[in-house]
mmCIF file as Biopython writes it, N, C-alpha, C and O atoms, coordinates in Angstrom:
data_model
#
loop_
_atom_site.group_PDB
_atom_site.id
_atom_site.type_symbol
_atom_site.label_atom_id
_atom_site.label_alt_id
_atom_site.label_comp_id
_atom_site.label_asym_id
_atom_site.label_entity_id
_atom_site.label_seq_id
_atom_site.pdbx_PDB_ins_code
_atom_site.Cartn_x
_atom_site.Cartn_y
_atom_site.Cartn_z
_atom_site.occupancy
_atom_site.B_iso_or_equiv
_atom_site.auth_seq_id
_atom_site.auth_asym_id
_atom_site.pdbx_PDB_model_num
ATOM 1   N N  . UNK A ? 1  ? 84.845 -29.744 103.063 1.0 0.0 1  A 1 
ATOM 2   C CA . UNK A ? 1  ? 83.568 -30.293 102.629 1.0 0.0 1  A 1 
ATOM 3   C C  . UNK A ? 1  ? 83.802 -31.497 101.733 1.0 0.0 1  A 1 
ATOM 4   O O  . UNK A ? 1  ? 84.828 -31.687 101.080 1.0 0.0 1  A 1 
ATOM 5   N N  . UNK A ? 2  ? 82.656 -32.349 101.776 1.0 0.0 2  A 1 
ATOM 6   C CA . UNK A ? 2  ? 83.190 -33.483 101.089 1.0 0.0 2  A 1 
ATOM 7   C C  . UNK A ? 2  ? 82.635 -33.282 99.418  1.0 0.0 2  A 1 
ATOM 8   O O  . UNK A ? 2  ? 81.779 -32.449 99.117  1.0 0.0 2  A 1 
ATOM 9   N N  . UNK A ? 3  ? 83.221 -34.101 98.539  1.0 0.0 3  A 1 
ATOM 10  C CA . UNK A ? 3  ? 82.723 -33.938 97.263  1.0 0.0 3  A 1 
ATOM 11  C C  . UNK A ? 3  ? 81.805 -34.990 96.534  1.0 0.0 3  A 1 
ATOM 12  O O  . UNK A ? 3  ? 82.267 -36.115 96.725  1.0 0.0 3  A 1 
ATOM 13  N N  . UNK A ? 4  ? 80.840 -35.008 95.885  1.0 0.0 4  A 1 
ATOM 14  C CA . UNK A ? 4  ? 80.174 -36.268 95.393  1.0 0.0 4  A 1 
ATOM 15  C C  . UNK A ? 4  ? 79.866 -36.165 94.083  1.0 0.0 4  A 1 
ATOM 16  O O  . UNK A ? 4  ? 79.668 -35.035 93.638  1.0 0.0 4  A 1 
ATOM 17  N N  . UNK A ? 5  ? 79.780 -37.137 93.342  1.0 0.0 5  A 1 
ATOM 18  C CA . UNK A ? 5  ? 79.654 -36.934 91.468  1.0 0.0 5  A 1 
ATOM 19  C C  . UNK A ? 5  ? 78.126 -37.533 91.812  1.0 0.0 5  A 1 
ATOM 20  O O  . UNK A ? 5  ? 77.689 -38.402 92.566  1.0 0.0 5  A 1 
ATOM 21  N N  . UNK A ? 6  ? 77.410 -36.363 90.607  1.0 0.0 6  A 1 
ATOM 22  C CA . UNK A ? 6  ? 76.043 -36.668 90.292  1.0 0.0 6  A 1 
ATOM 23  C C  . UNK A ? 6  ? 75.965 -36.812 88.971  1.0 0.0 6  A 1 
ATOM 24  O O  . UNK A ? 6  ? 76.800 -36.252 88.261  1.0 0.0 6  A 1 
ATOM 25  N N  . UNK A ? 7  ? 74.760 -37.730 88.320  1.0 0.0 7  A 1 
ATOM 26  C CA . UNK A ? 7  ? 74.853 -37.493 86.809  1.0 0.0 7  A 1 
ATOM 27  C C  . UNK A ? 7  ? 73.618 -36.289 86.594  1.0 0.0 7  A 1 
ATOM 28  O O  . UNK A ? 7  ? 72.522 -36.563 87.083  1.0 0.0 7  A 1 
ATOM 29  N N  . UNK A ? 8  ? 73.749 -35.172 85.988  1.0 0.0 8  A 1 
ATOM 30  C CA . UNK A ? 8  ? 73.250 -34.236 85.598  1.0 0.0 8  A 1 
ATOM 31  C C  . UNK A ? 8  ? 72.643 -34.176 83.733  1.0 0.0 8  A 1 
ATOM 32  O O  . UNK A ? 8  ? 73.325 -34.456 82.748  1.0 0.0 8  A 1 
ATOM 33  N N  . UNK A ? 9  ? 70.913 -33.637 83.762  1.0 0.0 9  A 1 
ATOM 34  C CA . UNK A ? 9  ? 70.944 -34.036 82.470  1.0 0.0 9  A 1 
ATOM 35  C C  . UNK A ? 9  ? 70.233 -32.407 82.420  1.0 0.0 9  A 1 
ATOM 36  O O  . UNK A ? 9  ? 69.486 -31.976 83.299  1.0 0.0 9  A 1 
ATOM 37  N N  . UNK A ? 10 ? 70.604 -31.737 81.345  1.0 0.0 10 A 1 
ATOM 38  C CA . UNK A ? 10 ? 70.235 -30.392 80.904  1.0 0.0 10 A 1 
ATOM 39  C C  . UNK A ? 10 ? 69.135 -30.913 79.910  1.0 0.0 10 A 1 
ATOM 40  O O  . UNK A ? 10 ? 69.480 -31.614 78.958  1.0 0.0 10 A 1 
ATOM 41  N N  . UNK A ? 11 ? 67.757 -30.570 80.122  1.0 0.0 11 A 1 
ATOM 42  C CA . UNK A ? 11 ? 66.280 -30.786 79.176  1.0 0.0 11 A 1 
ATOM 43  C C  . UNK A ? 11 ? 66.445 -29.839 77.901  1.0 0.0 11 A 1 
ATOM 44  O O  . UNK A ? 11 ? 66.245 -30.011 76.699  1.0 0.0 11 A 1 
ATOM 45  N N  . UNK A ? 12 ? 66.848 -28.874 78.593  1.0 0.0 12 A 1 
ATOM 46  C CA . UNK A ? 12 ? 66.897 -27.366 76.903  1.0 0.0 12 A 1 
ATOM 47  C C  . UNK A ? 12 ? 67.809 -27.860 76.041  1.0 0.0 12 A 1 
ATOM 48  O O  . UNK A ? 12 ? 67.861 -27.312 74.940  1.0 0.0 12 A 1 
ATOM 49  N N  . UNK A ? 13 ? 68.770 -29.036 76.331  1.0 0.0 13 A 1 
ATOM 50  C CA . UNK A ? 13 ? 69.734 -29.403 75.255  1.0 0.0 13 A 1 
ATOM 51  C C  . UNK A ? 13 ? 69.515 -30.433 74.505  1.0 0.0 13 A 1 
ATOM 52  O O  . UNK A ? 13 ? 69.875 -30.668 73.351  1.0 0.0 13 A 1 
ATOM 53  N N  . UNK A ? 14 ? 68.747 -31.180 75.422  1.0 0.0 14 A 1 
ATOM 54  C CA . UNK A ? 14 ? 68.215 -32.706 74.889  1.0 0.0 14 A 1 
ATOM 55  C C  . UNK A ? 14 ? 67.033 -32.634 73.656  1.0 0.0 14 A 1 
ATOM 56  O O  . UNK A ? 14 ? 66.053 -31.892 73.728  1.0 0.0 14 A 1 
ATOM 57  N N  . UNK A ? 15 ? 67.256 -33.351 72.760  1.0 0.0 15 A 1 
ATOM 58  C CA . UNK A ? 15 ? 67.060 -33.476 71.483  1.0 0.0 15 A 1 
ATOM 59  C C  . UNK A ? 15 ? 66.079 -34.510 71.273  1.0 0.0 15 A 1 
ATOM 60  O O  . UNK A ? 15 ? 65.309 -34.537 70.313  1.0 0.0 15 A 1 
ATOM 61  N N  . UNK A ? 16 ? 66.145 -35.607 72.468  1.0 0.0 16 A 1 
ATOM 62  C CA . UNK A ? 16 ? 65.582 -36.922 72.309  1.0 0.0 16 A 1 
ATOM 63  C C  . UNK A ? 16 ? 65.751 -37.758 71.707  1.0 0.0 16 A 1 
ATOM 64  O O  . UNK A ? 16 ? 64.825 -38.530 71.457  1.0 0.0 16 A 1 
ATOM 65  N N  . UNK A ? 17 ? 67.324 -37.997 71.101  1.0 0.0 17 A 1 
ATOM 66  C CA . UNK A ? 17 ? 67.444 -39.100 70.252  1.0 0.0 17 A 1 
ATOM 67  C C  . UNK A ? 17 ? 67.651 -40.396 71.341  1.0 0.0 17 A 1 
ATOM 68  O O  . UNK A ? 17 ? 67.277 -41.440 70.806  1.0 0.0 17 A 1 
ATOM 69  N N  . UNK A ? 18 ? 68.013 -40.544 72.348  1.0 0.0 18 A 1 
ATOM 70  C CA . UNK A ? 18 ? 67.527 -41.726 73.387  1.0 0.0 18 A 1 
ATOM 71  C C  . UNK A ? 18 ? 69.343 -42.317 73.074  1.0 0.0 18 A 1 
ATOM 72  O O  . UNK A ? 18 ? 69.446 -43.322 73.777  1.0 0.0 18 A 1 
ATOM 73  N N  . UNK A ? 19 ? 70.124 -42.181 72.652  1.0 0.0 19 A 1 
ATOM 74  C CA . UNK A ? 19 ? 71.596 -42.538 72.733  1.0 0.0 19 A 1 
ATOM 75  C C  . UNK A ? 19 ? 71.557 -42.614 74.306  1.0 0.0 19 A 1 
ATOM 76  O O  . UNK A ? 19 ? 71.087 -43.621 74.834  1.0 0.0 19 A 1 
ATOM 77  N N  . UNK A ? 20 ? 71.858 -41.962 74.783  1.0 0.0 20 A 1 
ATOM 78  C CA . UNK A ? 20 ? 71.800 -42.160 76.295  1.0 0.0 20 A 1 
ATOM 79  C C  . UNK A ? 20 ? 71.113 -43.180 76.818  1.0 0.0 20 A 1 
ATOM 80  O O  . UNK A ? 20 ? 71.705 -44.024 77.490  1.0 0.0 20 A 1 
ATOM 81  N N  . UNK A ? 21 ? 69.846 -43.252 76.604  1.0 0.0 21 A 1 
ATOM 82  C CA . UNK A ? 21 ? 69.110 -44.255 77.062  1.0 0.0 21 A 1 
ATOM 83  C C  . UNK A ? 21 ? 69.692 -46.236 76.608  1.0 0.0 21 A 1 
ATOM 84  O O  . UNK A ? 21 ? 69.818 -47.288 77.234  1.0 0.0 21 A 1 
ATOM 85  N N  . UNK A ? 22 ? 69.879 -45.755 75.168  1.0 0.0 22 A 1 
ATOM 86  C CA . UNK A ? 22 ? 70.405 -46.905 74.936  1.0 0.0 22 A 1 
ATOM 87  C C  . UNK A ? 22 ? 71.643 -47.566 75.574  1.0 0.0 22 A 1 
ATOM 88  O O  . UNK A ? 22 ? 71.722 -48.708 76.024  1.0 0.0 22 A 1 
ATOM 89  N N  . UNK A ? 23 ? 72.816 -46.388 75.506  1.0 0.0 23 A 1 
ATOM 90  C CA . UNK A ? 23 ? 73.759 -47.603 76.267  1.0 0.0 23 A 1 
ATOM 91  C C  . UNK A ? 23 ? 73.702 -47.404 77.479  1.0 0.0 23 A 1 
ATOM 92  O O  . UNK A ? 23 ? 74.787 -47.695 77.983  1.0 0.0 23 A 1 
ATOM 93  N N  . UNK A ? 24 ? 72.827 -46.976 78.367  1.0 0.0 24 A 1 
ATOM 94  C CA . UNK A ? 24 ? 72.921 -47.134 79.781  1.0 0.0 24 A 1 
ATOM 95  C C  . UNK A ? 24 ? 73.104 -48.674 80.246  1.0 0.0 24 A 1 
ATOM 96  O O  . UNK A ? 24 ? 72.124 -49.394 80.058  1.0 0.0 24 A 1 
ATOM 97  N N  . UNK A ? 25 ? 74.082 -49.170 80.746  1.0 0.0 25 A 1 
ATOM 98  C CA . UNK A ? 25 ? 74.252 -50.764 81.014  1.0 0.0 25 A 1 
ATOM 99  C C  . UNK A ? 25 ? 73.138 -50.920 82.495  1.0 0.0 25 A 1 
ATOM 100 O O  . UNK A ? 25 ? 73.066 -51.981 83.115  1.0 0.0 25 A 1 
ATOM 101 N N  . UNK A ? 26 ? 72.440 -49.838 82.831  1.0 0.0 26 A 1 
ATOM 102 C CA . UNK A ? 26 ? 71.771 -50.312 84.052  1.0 0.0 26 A 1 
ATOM 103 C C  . UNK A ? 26 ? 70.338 -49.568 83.583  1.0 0.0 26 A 1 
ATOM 104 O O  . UNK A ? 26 ? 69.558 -49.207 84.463  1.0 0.0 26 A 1 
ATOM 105 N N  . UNK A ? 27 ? 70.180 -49.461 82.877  1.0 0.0 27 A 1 
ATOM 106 C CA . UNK A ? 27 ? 68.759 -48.821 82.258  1.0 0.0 27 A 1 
ATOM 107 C C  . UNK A ? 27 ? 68.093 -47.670 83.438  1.0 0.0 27 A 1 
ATOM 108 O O  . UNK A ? 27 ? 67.031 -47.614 84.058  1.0 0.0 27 A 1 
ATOM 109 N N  . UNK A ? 28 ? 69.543 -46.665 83.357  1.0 0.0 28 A 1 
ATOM 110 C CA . UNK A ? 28 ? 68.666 -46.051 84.719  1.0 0.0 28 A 1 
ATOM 111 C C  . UNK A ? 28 ? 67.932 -44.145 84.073  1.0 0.0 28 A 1 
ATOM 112 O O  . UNK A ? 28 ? 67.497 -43.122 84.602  1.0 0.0 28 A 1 
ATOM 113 N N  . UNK A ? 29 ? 68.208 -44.668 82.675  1.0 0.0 29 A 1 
ATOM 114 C CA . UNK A ? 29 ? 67.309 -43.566 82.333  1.0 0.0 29 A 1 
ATOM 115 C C  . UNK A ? 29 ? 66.158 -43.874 81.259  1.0 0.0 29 A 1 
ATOM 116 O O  . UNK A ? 29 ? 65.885 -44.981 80.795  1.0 0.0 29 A 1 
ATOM 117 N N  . UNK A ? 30 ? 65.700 -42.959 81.041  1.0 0.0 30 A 1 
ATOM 118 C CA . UNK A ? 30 ? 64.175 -43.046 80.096  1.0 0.0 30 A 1 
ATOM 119 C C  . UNK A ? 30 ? 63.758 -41.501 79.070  1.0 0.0 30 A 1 
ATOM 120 O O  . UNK A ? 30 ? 64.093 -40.318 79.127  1.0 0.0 30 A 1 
ATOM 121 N N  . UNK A ? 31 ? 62.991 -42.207 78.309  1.0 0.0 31 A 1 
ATOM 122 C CA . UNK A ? 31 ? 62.385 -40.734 77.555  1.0 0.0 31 A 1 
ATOM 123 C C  . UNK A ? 31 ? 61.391 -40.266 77.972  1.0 0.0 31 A 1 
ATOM 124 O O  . UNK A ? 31 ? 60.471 -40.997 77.606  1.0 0.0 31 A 1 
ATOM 125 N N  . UNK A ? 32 ? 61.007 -39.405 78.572  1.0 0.0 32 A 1 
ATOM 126 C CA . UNK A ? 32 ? 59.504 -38.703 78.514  1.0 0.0 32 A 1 
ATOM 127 C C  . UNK A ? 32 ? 59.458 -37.697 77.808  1.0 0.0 32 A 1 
ATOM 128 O O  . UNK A ? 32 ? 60.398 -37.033 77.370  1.0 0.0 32 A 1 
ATOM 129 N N  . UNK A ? 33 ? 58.158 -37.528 77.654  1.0 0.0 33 A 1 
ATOM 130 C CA . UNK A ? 33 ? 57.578 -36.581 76.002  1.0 0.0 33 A 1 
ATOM 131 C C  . UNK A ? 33 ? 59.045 -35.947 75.607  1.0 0.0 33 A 1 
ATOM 132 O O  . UNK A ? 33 ? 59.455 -34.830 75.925  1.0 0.0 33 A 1 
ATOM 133 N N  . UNK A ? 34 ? 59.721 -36.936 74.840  1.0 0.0 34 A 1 
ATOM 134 C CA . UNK A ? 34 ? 60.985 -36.388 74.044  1.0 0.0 34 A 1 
ATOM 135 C C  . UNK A ? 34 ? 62.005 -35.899 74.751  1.0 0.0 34 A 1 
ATOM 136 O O  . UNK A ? 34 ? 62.859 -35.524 73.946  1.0 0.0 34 A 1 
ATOM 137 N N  . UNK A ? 35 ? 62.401 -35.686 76.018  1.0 0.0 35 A 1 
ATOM 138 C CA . UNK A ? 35 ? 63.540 -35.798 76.833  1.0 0.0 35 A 1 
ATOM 139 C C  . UNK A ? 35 ? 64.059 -37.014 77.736  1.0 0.0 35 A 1 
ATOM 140 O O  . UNK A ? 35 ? 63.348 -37.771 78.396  1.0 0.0 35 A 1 
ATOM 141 N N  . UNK A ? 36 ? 65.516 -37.038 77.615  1.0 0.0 36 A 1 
ATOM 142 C CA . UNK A ? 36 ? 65.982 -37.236 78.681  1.0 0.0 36 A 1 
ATOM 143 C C  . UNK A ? 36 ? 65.712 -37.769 79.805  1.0 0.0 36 A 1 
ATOM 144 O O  . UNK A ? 36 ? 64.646 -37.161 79.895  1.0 0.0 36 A 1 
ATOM 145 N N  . UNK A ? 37 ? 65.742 -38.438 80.847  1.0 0.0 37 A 1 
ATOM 146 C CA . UNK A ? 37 ? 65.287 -37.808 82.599  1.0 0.0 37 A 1 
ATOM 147 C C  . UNK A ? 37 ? 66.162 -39.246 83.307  1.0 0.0 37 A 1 
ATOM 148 O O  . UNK A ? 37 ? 66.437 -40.169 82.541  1.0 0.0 37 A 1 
ATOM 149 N N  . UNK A ? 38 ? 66.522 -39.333 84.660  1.0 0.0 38 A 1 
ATOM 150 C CA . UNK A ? 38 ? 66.479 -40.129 85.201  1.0 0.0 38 A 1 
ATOM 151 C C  . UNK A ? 38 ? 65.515 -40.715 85.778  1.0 0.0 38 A 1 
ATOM 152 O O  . UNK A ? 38 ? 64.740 -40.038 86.452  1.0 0.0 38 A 1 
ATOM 153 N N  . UNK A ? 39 ? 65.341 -42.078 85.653  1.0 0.0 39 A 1 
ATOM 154 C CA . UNK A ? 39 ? 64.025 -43.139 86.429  1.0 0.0 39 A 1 
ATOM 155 C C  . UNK A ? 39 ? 64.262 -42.609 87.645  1.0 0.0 39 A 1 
ATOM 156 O O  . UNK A ? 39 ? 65.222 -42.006 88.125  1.0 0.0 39 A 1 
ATOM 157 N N  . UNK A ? 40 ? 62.847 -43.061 88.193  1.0 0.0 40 A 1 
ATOM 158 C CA . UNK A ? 40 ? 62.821 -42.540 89.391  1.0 0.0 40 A 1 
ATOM 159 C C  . UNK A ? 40 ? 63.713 -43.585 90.299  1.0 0.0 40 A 1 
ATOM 160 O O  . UNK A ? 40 ? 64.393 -43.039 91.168  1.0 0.0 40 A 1 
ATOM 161 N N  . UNK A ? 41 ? 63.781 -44.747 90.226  1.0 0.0 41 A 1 
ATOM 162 C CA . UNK A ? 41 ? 64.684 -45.792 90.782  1.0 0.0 41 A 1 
ATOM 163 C C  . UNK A ? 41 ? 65.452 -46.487 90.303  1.0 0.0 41 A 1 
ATOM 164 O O  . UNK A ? 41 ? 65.405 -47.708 90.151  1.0 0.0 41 A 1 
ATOM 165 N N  . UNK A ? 42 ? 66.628 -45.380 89.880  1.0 0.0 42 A 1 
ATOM 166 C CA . UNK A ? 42 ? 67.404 -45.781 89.231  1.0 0.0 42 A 1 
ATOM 167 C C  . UNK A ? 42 ? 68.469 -46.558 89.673  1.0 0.0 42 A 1 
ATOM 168 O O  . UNK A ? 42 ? 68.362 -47.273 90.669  1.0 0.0 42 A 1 
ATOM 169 N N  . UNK A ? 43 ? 69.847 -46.449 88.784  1.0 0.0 43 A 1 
ATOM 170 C CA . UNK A ? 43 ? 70.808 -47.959 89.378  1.0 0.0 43 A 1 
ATOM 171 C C  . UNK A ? 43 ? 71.667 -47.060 88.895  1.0 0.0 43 A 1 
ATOM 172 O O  . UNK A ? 43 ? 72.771 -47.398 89.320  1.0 0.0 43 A 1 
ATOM 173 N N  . UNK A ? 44 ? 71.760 -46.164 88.283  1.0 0.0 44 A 1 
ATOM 174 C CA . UNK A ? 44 ? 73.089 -45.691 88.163  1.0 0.0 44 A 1 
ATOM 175 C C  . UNK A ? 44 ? 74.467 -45.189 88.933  1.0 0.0 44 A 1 
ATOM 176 O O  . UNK A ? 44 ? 74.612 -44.397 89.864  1.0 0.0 44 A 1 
ATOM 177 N N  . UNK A ? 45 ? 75.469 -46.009 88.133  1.0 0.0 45 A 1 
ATOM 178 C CA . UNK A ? 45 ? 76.882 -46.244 88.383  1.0 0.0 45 A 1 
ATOM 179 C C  . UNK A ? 45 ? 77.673 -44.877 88.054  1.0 0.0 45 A 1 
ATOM 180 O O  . UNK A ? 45 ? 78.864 -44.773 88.346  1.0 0.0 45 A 1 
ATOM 181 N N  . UNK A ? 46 ? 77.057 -43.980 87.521  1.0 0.0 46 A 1 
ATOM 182 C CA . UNK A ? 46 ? 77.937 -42.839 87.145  1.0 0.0 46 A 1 
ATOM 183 C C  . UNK A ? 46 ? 79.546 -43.254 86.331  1.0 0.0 46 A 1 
ATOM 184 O O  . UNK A ? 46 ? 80.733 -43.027 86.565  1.0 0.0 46 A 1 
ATOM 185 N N  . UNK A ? 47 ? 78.429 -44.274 84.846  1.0 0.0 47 A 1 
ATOM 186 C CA . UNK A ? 47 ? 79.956 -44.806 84.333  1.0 0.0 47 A 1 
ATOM 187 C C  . UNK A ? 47 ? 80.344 -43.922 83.271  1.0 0.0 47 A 1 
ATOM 188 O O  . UNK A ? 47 ? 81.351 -44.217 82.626  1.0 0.0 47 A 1 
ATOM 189 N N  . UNK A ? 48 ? 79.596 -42.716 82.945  1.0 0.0 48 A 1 
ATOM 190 C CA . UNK A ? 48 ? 79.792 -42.219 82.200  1.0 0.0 48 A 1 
ATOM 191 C C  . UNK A ? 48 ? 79.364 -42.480 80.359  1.0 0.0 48 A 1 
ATOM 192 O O  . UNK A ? 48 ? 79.571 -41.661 79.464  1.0 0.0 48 A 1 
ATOM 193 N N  . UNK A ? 49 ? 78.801 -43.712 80.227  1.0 0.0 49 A 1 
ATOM 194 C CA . UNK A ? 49 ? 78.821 -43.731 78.687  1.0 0.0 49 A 1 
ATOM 195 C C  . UNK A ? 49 ? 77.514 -43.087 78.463  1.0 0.0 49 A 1 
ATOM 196 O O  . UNK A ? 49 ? 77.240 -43.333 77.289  1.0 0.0 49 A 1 
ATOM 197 N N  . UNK A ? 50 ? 76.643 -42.444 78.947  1.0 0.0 50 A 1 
ATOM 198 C CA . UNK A ? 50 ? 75.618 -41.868 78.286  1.0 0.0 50 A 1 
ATOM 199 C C  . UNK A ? 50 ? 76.468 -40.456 78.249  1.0 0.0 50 A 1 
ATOM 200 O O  . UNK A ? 50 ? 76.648 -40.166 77.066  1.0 0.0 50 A 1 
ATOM 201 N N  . UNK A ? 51 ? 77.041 -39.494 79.111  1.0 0.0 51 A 1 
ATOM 202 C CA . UNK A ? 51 ? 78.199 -38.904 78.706  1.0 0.0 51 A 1 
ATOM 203 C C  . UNK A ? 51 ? 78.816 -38.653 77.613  1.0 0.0 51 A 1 
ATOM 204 O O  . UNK A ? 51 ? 78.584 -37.635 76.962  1.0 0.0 51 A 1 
ATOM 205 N N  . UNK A ? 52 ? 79.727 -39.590 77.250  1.0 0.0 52 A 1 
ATOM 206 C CA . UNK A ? 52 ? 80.351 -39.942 76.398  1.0 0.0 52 A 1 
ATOM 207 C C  . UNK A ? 52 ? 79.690 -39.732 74.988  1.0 0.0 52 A 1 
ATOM 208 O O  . UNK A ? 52 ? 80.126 -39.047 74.063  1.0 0.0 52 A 1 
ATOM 209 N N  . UNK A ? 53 ? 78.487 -40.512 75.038  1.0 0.0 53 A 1 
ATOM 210 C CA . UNK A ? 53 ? 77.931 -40.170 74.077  1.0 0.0 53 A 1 
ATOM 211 C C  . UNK A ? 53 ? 76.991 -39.439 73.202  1.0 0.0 53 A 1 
ATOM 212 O O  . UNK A ? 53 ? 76.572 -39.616 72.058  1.0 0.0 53 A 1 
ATOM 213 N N  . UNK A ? 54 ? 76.790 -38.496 74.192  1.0 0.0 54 A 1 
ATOM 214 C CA . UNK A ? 54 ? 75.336 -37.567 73.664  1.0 0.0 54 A 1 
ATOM 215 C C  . UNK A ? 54 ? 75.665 -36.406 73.537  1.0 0.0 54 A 1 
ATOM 216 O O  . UNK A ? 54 ? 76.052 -35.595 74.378  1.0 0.0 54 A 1 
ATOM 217 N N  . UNK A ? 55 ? 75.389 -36.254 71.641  1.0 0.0 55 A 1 
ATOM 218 C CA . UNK A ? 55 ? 76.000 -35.411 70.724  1.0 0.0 55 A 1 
ATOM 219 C C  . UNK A ? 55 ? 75.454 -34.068 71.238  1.0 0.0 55 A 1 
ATOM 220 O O  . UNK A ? 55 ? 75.746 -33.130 70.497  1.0 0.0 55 A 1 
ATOM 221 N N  . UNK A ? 56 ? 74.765 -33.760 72.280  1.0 0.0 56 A 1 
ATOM 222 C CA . UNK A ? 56 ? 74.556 -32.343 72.616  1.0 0.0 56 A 1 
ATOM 223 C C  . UNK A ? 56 ? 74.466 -31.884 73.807  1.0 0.0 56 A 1 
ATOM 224 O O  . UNK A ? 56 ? 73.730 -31.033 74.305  1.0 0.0 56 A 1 
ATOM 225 N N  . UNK A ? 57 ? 75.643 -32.809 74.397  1.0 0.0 57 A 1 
ATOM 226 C CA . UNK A ? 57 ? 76.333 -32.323 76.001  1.0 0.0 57 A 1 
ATOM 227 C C  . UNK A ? 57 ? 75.002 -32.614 77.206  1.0 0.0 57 A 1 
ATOM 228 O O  . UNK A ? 57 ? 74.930 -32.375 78.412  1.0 0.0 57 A 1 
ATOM 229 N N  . UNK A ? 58 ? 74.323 -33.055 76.510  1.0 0.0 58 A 1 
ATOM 230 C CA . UNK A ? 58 ? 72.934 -32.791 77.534  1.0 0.0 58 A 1 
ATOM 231 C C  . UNK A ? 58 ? 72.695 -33.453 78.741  1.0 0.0 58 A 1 
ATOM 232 O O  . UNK A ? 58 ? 71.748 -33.317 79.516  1.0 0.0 58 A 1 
ATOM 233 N N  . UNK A ? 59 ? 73.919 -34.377 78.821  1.0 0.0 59 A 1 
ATOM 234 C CA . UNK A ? 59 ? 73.982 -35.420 79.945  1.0 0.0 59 A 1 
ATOM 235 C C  . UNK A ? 59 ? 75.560 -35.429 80.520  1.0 0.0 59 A 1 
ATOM 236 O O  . UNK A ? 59 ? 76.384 -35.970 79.783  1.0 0.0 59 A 1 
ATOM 237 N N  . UNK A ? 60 ? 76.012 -34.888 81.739  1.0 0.0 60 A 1 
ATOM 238 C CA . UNK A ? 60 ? 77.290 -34.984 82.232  1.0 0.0 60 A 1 
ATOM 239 C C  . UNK A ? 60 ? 77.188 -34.978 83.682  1.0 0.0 60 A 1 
ATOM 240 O O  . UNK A ? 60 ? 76.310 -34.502 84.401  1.0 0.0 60 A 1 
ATOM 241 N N  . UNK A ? 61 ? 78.346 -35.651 83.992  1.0 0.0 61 A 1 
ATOM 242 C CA . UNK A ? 61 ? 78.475 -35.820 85.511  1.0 0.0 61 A 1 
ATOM 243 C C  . UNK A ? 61 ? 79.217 -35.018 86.191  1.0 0.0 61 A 1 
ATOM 244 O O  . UNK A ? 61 ? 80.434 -35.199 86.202  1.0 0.0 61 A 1 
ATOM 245 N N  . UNK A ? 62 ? 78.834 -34.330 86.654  1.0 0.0 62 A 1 
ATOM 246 C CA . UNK A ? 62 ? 79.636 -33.147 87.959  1.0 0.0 62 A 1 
ATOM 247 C C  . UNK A ? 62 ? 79.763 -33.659 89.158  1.0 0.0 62 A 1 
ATOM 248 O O  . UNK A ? 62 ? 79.393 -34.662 89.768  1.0 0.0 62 A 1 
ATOM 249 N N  . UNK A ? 63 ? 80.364 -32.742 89.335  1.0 0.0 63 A 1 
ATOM 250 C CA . UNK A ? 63 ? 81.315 -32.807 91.146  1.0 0.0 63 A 1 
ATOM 251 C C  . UNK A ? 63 ? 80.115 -31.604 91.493  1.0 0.0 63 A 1 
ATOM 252 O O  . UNK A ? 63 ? 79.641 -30.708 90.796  1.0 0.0 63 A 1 
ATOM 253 N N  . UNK A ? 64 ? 79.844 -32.071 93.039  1.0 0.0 64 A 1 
ATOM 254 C CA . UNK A ? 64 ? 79.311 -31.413 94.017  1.0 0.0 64 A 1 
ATOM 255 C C  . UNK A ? 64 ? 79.717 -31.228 95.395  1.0 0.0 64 A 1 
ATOM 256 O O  . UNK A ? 64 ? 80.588 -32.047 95.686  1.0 0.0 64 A 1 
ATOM 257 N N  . UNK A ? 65 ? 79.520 -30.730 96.012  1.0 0.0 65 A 1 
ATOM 258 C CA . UNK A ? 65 ? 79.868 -30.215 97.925  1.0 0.0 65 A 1 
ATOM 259 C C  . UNK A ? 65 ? 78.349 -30.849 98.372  1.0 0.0 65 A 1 
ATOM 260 O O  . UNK A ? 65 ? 77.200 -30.624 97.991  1.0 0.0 65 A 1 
ATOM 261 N N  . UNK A ? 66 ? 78.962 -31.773 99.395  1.0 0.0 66 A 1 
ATOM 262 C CA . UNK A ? 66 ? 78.156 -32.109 99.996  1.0 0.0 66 A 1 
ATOM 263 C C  . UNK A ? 66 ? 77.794 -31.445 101.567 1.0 0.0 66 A 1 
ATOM 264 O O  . UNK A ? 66 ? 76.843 -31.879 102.217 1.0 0.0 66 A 1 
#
């Protein structure tokens, strides 16, 4: 089976401080009422720095089976 990386964002963890949002270099996420979410047409590169930086794991990229 083949494998594909998704960016995954957990809502029950997200806090809403928008770190994520900020360094997204392709602005492919947003806040709604105080979470997280991906735009609906987004651009994301799966570069990892919203990852990287969000102090409560609430945003990571996994491996999937396609």
């Amino acid at each position: 089976m083949a494998k594909m990386l998704e960016l995954f964002l957990e809502p029950s963890w997200c806090k809403g401080c928008g770190i994520c949002v900020a360094f997204c270099p392709k602005q492919a996420l947003e806040l709604v009422n105080g979470k997280a979410r991906l735009k609906a047409q987004n651009e994301c590169i799966l570069c990892g720095l919203c990852e990287q930086r969000c102090p409560d794991y609430a945003v990571y990229i996994r491996e999937t089976e396609v």
